[in-house]
C-alpha positions as CSV (number, residue, x, y, z in Angstrom):
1,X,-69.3,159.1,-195.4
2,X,-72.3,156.8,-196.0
3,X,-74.0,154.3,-194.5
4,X,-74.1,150.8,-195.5
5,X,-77.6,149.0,-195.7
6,X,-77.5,145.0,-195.8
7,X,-80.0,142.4,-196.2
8,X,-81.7,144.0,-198.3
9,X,-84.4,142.7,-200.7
10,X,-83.5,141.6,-203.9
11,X,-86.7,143.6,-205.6
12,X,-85.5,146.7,-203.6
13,X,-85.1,149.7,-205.9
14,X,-82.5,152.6,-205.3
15,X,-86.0,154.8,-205.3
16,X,-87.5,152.9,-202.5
17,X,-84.5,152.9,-200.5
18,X,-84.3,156.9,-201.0
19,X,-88.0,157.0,-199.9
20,X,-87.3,155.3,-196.7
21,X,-83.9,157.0,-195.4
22,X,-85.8,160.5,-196.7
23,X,-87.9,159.9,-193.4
24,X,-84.3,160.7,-192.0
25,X,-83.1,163.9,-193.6
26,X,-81.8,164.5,-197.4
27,X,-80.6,161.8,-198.9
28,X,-77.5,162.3,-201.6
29,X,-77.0,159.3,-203.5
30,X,-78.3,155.6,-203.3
31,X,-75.9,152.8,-204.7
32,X,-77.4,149.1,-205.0
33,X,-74.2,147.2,-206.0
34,X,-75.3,144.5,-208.9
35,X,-73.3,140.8,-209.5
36,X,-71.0,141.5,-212.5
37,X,-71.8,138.0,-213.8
38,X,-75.9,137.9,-213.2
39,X,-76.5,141.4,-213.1
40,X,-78.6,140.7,-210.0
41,X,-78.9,142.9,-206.9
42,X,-76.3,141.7,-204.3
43,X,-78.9,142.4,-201.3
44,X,-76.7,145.6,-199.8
45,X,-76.6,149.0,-201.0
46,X,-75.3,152.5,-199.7
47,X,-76.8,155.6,-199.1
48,X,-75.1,159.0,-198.7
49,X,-76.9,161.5,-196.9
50,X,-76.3,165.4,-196.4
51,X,-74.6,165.2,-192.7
52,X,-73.6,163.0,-189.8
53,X,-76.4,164.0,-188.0
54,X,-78.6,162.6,-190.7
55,X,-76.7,159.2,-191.2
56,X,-76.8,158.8,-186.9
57,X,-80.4,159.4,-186.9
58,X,-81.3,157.0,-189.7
59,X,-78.3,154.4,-188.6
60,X,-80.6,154.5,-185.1
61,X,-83.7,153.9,-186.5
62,X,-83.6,151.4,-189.3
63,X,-80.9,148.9,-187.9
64,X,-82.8,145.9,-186.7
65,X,-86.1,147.3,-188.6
66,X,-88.1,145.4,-191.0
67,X,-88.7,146.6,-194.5
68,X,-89.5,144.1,-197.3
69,X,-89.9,141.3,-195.5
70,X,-86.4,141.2,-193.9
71,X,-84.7,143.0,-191.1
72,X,-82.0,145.5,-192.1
73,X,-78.6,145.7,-190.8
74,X,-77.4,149.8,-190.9
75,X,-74.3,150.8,-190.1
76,X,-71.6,153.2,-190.9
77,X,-70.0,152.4,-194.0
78,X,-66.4,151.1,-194.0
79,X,-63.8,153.1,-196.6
80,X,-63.9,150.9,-199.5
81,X,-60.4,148.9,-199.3
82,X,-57.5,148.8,-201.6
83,X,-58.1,145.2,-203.7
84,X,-54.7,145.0,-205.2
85,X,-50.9,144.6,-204.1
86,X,-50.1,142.7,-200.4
87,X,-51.5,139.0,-202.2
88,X,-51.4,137.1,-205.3
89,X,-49.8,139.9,-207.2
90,X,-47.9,137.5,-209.7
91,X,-50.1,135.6,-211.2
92,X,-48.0,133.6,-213.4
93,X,-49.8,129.8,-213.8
94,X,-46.7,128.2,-212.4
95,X,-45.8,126.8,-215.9
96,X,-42.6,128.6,-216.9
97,X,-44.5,130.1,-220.3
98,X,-43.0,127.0,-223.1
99,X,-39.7,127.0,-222.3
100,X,-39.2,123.6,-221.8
101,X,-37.9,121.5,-224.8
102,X,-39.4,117.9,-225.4
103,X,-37.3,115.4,-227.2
C-alpha cells in the first residue's frame, strides 16, 4: 500500500519528498503525478514505503505539517479505481454517422 501526500508544492522533487518520509523508515518508490497537457506537477504524489509500520509512523507525523510553505495532507492511499465501464461507455456523438439523405 502507499500513502498519498497532497498539497504539495509545485517545485517539490520526488528526491525531496524521499528525503523527508526517509526520517520515517525506507522509503520504496516516490511518484509525483504530472498534467498530461502542461506537464506540470499536479501538487500530490505517493510514496511507498517498506511496511505498515513505516507508512503509520510517517502518516502521524507529516499530516497537518508544513513543508514548502504549505501544510501537507497524508493519508493512506485509496486503491486506484477502475476509469472505464459503469458511464459514458458509448460514446457515439449522437449524429447517426451520415446516414441521413438530403434532397
Amino acid at each position: 500500500m502507499s500513502v498519498y501526500v497532497g498539497n504539495l508544492s509545485y517545485e517539490v522533487t520526488e528526491e525531496s519528498l524521499n528525503a523527508v518520509f526517509a526520517e520515517y523508515g525506507s522509503v520504496k518508490r516516490v511518484q509525483l503525478p504530472t498534467d498530461r497537457e502542461t506537464g506540470r506537477l499536479r501538487g500530490f504524489g505517493f510514496v511507498e514505503m517498506s511496511s505498515d509500520a513505516e507508512e503509520a509512523a510517517a502518516i502521524e507525523a507529516l499530516d497537518g505539517a508544513e513543508w514548502m510553505g504549505r501544510d501537507l495532507k497524508v493519508n493512506k492511499a485509496k486503491p486506484k479505481e477502475n476509469r472505464g465501464g459503469s458511464f459514458g461507455g458509448n460514446r457515439g456523438g449522437g449524429y447517426g454517422g451520415g446516414s441521413r439523405n438530403r434532397y
